[in-house]
DSSP file (Angstrom, degrees, kcal/mol; ACC not computed):
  #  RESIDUE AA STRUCTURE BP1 BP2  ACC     N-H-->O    O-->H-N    N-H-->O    O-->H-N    TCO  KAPPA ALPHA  PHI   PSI    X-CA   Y-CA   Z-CA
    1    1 A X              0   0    0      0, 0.0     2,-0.3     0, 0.0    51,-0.1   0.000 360.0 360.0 360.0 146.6   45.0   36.8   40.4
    2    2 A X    >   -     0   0    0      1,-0.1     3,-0.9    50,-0.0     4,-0.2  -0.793 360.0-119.5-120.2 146.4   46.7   39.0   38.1
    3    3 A X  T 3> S+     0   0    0     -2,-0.3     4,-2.8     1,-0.2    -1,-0.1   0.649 103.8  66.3 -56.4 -20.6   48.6   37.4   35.1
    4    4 A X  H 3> S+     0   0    0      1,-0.3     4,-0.9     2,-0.2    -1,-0.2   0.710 101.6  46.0 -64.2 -30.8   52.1   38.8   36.2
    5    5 A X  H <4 S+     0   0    0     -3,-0.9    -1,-0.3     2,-0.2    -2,-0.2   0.448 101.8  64.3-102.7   4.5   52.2   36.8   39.0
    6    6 A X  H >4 S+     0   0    0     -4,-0.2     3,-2.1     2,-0.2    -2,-0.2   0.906 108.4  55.2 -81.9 -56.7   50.9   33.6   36.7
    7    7 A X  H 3< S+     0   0    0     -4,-2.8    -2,-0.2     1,-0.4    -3,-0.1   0.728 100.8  48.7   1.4 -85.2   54.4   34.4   35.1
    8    8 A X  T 3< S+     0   0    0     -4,-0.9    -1,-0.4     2,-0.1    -2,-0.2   0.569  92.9  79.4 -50.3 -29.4   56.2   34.3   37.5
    9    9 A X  S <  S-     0   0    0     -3,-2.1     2,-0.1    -4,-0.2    -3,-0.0  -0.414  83.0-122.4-102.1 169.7   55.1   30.9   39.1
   10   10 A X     >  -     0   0    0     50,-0.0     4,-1.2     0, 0.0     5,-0.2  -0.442  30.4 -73.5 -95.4-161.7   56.7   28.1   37.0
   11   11 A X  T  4 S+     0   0    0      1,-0.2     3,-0.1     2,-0.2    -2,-0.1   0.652 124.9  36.2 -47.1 -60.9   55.5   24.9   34.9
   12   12 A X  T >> S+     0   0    0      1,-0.2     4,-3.9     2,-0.2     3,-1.6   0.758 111.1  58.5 -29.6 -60.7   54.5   22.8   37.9
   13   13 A X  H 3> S+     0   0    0      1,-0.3     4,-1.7     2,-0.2    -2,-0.2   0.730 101.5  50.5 -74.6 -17.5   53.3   25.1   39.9
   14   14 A X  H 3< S+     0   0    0     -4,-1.2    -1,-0.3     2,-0.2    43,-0.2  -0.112 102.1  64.1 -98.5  32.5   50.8   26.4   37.9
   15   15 A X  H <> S+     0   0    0     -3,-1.6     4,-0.8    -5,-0.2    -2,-0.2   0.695 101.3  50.4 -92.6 -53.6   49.6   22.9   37.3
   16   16 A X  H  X S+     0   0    0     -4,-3.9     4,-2.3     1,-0.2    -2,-0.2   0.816 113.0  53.9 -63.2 -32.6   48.7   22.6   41.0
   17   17 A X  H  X S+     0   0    0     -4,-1.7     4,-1.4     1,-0.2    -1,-0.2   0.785 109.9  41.5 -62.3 -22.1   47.0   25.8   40.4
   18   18 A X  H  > S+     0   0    0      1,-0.2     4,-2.0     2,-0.2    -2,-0.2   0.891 106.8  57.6 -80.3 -21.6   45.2   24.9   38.0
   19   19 A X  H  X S+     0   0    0     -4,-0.8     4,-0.8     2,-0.2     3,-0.2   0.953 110.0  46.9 -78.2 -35.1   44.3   21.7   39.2
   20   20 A X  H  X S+     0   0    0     -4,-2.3     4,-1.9     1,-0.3    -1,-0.2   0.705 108.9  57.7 -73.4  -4.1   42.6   23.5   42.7
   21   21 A X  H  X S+     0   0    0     -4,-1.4     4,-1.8     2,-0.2    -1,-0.3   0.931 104.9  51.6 -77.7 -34.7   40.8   26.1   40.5
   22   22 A X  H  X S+     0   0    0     -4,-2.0     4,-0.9     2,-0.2    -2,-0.2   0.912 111.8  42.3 -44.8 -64.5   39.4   23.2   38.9
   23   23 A X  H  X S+     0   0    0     -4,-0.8     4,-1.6     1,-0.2     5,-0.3   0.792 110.4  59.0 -36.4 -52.6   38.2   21.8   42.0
   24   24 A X  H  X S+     0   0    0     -4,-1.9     4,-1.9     1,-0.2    -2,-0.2   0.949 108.7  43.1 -50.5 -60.1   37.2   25.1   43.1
   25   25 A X  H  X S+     0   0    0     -4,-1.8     4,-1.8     2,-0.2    -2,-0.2   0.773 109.5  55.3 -66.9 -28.5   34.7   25.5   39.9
   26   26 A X  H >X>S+     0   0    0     -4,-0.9     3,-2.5    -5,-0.2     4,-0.8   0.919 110.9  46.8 -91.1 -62.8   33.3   22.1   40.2
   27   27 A X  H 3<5S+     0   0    0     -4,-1.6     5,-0.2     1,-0.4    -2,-0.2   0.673 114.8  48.8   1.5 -57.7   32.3   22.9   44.1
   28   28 A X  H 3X5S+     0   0    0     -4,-1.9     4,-1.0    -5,-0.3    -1,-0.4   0.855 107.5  46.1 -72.5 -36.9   31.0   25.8   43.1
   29   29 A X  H <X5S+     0   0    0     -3,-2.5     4,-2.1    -4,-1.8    -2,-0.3   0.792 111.6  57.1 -68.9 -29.4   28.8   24.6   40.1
   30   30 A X  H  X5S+     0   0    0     -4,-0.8     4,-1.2     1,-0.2     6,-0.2   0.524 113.6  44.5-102.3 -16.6   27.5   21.4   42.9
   31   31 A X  H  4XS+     0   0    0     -5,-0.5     5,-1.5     2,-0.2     6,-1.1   0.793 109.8  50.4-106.3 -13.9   26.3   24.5   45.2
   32   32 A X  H ><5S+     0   0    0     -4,-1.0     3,-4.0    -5,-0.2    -2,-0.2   0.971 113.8  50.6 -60.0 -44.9   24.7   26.6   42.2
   33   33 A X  H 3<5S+     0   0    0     -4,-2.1    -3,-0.2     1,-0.3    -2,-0.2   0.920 110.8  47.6 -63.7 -47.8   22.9   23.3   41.6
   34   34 A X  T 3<5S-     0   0    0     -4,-1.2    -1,-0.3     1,-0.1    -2,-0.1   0.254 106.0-122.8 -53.7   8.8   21.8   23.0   45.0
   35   35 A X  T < 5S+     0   0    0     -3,-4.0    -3,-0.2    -4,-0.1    -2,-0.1   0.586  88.1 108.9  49.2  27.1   20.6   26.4   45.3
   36   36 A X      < +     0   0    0     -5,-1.5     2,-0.6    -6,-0.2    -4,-0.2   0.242  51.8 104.2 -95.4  -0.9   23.4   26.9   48.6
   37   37 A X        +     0   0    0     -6,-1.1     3,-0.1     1,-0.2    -2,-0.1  -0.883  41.6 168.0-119.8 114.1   25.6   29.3   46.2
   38   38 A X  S    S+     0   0    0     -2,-0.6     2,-0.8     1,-0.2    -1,-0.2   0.732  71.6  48.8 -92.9 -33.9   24.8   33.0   47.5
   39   39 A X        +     0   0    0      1,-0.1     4,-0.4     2,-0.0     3,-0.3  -0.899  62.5 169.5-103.2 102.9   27.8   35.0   45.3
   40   40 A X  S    S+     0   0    0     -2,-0.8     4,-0.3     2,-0.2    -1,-0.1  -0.008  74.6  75.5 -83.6  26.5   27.5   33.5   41.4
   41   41 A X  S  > S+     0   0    0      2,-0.1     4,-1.3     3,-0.1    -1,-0.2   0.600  84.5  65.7 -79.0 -39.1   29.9   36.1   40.3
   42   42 A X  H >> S+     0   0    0     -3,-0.3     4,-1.3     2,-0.2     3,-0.5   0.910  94.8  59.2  -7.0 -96.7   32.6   33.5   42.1
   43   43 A X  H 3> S+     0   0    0     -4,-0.4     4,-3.6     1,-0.2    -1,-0.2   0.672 111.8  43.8 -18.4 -54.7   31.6   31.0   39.3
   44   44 A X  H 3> S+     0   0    0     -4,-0.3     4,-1.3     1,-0.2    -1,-0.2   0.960 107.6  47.3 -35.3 -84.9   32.9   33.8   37.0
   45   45 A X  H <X S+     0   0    0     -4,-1.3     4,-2.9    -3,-0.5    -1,-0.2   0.603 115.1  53.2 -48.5 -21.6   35.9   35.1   38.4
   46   46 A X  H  X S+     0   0    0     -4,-1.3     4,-2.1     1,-0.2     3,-0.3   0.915 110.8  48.0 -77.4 -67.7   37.2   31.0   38.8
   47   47 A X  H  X S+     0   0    0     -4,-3.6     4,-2.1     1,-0.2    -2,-0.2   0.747 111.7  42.7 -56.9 -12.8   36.5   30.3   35.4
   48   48 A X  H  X S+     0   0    0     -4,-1.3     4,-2.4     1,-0.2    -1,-0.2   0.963 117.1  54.7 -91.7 -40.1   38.3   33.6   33.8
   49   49 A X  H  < S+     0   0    0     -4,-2.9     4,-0.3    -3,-0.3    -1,-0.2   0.907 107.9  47.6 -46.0 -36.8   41.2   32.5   36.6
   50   50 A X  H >X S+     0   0    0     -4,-2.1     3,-5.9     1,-0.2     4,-2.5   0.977 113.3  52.1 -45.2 -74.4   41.2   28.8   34.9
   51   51 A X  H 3X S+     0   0    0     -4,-2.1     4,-3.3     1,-0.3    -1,-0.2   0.729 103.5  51.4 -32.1 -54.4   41.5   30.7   31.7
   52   52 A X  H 3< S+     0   0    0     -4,-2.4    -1,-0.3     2,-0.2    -2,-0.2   0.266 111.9  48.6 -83.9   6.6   44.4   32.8   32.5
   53   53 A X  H X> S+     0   0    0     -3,-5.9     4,-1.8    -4,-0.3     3,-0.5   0.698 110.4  48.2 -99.5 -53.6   46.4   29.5   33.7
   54   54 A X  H >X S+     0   0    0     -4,-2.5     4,-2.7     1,-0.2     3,-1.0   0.961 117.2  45.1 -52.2 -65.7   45.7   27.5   30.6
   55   55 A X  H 3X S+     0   0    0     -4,-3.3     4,-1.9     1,-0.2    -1,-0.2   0.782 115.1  51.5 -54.2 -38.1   46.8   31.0   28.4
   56   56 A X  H <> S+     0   0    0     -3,-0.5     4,-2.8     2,-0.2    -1,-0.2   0.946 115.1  38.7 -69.7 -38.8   49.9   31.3   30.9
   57   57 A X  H <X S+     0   0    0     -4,-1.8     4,-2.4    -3,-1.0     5,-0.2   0.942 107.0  61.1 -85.0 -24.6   51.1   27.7   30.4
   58   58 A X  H  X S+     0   0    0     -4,-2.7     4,-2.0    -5,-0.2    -1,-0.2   0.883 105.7  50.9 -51.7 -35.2   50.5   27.5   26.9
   59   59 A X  H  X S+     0   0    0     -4,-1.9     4,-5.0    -5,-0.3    -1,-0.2   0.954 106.1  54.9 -47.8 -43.2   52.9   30.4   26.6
   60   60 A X  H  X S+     0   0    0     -4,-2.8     4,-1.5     1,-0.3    -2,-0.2   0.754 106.1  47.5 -79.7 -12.2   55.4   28.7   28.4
   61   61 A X  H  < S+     0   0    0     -4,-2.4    -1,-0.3     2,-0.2    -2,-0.2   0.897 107.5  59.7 -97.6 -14.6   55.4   25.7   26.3
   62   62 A X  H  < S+     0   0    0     -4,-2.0    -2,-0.2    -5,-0.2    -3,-0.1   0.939 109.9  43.5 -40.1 -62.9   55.6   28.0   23.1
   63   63 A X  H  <        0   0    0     -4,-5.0    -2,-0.2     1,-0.2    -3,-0.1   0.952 360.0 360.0 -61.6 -35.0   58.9   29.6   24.3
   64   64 A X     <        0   0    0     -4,-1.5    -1,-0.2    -5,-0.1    -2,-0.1   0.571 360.0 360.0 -51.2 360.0   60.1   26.4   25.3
């Protein structure tokens, strides 16, 4: 997910994204721990998405 389109989305809606990337990482961390998690580079790419929600709404509540 590319930051441009993070933009775009508004306030809300990249709450509810953030909230299933959340979901998404803890899933993924309960299958590392279970040794059932084949791609760990996943783990990655969720957290840097997390990252790049937090960084989008924290913009938007600067400009506000």
């Amino acid at each position: 997910m590319k930051a441009s389109e993070l933009q775009a989305k508004g306030a809300e809606e990249l709450r509810k994204e953030l909230e299933s990337l959340l979901k998404a990482q803890f899933s993924l961390r309960m299958q590392k721990a279970t040794q059932q998690l084949t791609n760990t580079s996943q783990l990655r790419k969720v957290r840097r998405d997390i990252a790049r929600v937090r960084t989008v709404l924290a913009e938007k509540a600067i400009s506000k």
